[in-house]
C-alpha positions, 0 to 999 in steps of 0.5 A: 721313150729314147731311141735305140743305138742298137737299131740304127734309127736315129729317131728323135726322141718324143715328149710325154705329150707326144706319147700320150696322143699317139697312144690314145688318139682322140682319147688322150687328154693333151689331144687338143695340142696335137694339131701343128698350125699349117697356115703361112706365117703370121705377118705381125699384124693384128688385122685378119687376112683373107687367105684365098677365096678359092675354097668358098663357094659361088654365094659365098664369095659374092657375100664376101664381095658386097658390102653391108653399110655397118663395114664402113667405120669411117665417114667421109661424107662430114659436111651435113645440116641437121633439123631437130623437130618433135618426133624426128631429125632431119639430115641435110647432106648436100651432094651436087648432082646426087639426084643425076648420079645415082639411083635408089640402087646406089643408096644403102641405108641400115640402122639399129636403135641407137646407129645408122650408116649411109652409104652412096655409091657410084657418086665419085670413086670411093663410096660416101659414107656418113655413119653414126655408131651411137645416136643421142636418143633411140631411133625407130626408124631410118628413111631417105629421099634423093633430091637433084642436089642432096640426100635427106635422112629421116630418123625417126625418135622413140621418145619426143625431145630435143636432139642437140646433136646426133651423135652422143660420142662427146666430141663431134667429128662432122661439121654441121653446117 
């Protein structure tokens, strides 16, 4: 459809999809394309961007604010032992003054079958994470105590065997000590 000379109007003029939305609405078959993006332009980064916690409600917005172990990818936390017995592994993480620090309230522990993720908060600045995406072997269940100068993690094995590391990644990124 061209504009008018006549009218006086100096409407531009639509394309065929445009036409086609108008006229049959939420029926039109190109119906999906009329939505324009309103949003602020995009920064060329490829990491999502929160854009405002004004719409989320009170629960949503402290979900947003804590944390669960499994955000943390990176471990800072990459001096540890580990003991291999029959139907459990045993991390020695030695942490001066843990046991004075913090509280179980401090200490997050979460793991899937094949993963877990440590976290410690309250101990210096940053919060210490040791986490592990893929374990050697399935685990059934991850525990841990707080001792006055280390942490001690307990996974316990699906199947009995020996455990030569605790990651099956190929190439280690901790130092066992």
């Amino acid at each position: 459809m061209a504009s008018d000379p006549s009218s006086g109007q100096n409407e531009r003029p639509q394309s065929a999809l445009q036409e086609n939305i108008e006229s049959k609405g939420k029926n039109a078959y190109y119906f999906a394309h009329a939505h324009k993006a309103n949003g602020p332009k995009w920064d060329g980064k490829p990491e999502p961007k929160l854009l405002s916690l004004d719409k989320l409600s009170v629960e949503e917005k402290s979900v947003k604010k804590s944390h669960s172990s499994f955000d943390y990818h990176k471990s800072n936390i990459t001096s540890y032992a580990f003991a291999d017995g029959e139907k459990s592994v045993k991390l020695y993480i030695s942490m001066d003054g843990v046991g004075e620090k913090c509280t179980e309230d401090d200490i997050s522990l979460e793991s899937t079958e094949s993963s877990f993720c440590l976290v410690v908060k309250n101990y210096k600045e940053e919060d210490q994470v040791l986490s592990f995406g893929k374990l050697t072997a399935n685990i059934t269940a991850a525990t841990y105590k707080i001792k006055e100068n280390r942490i001690i993690v307990t996974l316990k094995k699906e199947k009995e065997g020996d455990w030569h590391t605790i990651n099956d990644k190929g190439t280690p990124d901790h130092e066992v000590v």
